[in-house]
N, C-alpha and C positions, 0 to 999 in steps of 0.2 A: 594560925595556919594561913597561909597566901594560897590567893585564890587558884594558883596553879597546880595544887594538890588535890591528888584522886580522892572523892569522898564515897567509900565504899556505900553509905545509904543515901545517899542522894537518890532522888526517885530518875532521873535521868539516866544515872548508872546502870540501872537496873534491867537487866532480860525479863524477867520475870514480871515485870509491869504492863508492857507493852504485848505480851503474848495475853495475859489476863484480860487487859483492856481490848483487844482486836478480838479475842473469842467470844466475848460478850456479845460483842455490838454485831459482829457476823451473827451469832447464834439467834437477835435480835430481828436480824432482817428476815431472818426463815418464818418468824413467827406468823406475820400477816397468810402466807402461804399455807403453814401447817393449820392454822388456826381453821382453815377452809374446808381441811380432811379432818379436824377433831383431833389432832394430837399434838404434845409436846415436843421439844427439840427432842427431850432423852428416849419418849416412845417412837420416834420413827428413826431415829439411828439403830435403836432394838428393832424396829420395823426390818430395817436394810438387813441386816444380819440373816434374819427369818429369809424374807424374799429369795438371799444367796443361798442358803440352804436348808429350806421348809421345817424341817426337825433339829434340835441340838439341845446341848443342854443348859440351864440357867448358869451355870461354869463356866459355858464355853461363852456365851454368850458376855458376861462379864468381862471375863480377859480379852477379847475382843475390841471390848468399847473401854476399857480399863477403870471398871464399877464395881464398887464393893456388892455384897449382897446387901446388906440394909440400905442401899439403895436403890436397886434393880428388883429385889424383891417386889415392892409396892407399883410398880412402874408394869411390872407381868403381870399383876392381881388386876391396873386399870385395863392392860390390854383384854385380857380375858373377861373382863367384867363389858367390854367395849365388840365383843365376839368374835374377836380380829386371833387371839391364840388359846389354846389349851393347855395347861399342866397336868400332869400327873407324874406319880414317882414313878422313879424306873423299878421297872419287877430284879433286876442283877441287882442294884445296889439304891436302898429306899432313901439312901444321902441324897442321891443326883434327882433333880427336879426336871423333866423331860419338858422342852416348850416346843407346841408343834402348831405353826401356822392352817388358819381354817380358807377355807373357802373367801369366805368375807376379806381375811387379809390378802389372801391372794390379789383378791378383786380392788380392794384399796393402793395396789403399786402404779394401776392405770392411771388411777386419780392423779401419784406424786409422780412420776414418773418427768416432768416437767420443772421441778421443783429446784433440781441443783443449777439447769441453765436458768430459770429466774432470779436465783440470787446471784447468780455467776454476772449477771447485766448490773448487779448492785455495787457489784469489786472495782476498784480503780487502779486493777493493777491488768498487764496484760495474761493471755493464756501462757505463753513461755515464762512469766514470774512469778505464774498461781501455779506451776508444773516445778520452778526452782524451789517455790517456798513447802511447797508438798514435801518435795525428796528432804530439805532439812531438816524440818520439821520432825518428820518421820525417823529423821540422823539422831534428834537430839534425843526423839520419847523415844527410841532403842536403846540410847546410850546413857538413859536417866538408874542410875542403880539404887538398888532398893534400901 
């Protein structure tokens, strides 16, 4: 083969490396910060959810952040065990697990509230290219089929 031919696994080829590799290391930078309110990357994106709309359900919630449940399962159990949310089943149908932020979470968005402009000073890219990579990004996980 000459070197002028496409190698489909070449790790250079690859979309899927570079999106891996860049979510990591962003998700990396939050740590120092979340680490200061006591939670992980994946409990304070479940935080943001809450915050936008106090009540919902472990469902809604999932498809949201795009989390199985044997994932997010355990992640509700810290929050609650941490007094930040509640569960209980729904009384209409005992499938749906109700999560309803407390008091405590409330009070914990003051603390983060700060937290996306502190990694945002971490990025090397500008606001109009962290605004273009958003909307694609967003193009691709809409247009990823199942």
């Amino acid at each position: 083969m000459d070197g002028m031919s496409f190698d489909p696994l070449r790790l250079e080829n690859q979309l899927c490396f570079p999106l891996y590799a860049c979510a990591r290391e962003v998700v990396k930078k939050y740590k120092p910060f979340l680490d200061a309110i006591d939670l992980t990357y994946t409990q304070y994106v479940t935080m943001m959810v809450l915050w936008e709309e106090s009540e919902t359900t472990s469902k809604a919630i999932g498809e949201r952040l795009y989390l199985d449940s044997g994932t997010l399962t355990p992640v509700i159990k810290k929050l609650e065990e941490k007094g930040l949310v509640t569960r209980r089943r729904s009384p209409e149908d005992e499938r749906n697990l109700v999560v309803t932020i407390t008091e405590a979470g409330r009070a914990l968005r003051a603390r983060a509230v700060d937290i996306p402009e502190q990694v945002g000073r971490c990025m090397a890219i500008t606001p109009q290219e962290a605004g273009t990579l958003y909307q694609l990004l967003y193009k691709l996980l809409g247009g990823i089929s199942e």
